[in-house]
Phi, psi and omega in degrees: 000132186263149188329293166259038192256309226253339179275008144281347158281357197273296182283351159295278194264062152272291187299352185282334167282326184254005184251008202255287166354307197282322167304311201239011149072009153301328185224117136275111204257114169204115193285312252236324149226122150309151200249155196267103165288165165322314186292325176127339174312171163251173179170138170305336183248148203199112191255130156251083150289022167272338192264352167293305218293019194267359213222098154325290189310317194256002187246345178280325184284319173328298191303345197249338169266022134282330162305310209294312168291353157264358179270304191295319206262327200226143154278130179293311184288348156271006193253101158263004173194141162265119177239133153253137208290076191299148320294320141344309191279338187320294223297317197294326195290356168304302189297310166276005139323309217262342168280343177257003197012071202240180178276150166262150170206163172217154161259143169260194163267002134214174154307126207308162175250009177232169157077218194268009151081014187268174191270298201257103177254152173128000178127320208298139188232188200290160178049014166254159144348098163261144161232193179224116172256148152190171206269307176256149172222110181280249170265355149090001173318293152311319163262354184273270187352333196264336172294285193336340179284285205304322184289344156265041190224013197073001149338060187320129149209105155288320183220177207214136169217128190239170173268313172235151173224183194261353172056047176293144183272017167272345174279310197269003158290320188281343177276335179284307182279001159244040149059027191220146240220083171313166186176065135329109180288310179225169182230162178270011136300344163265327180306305178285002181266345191259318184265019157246006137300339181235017184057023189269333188245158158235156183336310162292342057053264196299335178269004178262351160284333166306287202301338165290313173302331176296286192321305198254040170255341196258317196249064179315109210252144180229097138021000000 
């Protein structure tokens, strides 16, 4: 596939990912009450991508343009195990195990405080291939924390595939400097060009979604 052929494949499924998103009420846009992060912060906008998991159908086509895009992206014979980024991250990297037919692993978000205290559950040993599943990529926090986990067990983990990501340019300065190689099915600038295209957002909508991202392209808001 030549280069620009696979980035207009890139971009059929951005949008295909953000009209499935948009559809199933997976991403809520409401200008008008903001909604309350976990941090305490507010923001026009608020992702569940946990609500795919209610739809066979529409969490299978996820899966098969996240194979593809790891397909495209990973020497297949160097890819020895998919770990996802608990919690969130579990089902896909399942889902996408079980189309790659590879070994599964999850990470947690610290070491257990009982039994043998580990991070990285599923087997994984020194010197195999790892990836990062994880579903939303905020600030890259969380998936970065979890190859830094895999890379201590001896691991390789270079690259992390999310479905979305909020594309702050503070995750790909973090993801550049720990070397892990991001790889996002959409991003939210095609998430807002497809729903105020399609009349689901109006303009005023999609610029106070701007104008948050401009903010926390300046301020980094954690969730």
């Amino acid at each position: 596939m030549t280069s620009s052929k696979q980035m207009q494949q890139n971009t059929n499924t951005a949008r295909e990912v953000a009209g499935i998103l948009l559809a199933q009420g997976a991403v809520s846009i409401n200008a008008a009450q903001p909604f309350v992060y976990a941090s305490g912060a507010t923001g026009p906008i608020y992702c569940d991508l946990r609500l795919l998991m209610a739809y066979p159908k529409l969490r299978e086509r996820i899966t098969e343009l996240l194979v593809a895009r790891i397909r495209e992206s990973c020497r297949m014979e160097a890819l020895d195990v998919v770990a996802g980024v608990a919690t969130a991250g579990i089902p896909w990297a399942a889902w996408v195990a079980d189309k790659l037919t590879k070994p599964l692993a999850y990470v947690r978000d610290a070491p257990k405080g009982h039994g043998k205290g580990q991070q990285v559950e599923g087997g994984v040993v020194s010197g195999q291939g790892a990836i990062v599943v994880e579903d939303l990529t905020n600030l890259g926090g969380s998936a970065l924390a979890a190859a830094a986990a895999l890379r201590d067990v001896g691991a390789r983990a270079d690259h992390c595939f999310s479905i979305l990501t909020y594309e702050f340019p503070q995750a790909g300065e973090a993801f550049r400097a720990a070397g892990v190689e991001l790889h996002s099915l959409c991003g939210l600038s095609t998430l807002l060009g497809v729903a105020t295209a399609s009349g689901q957002i109006d303009s005023e909508a999609e610029q106070a979604v701007r104008a948050w991202w401009r903010k926390g392209s300046v301020v980094a808001k954690r969730e």
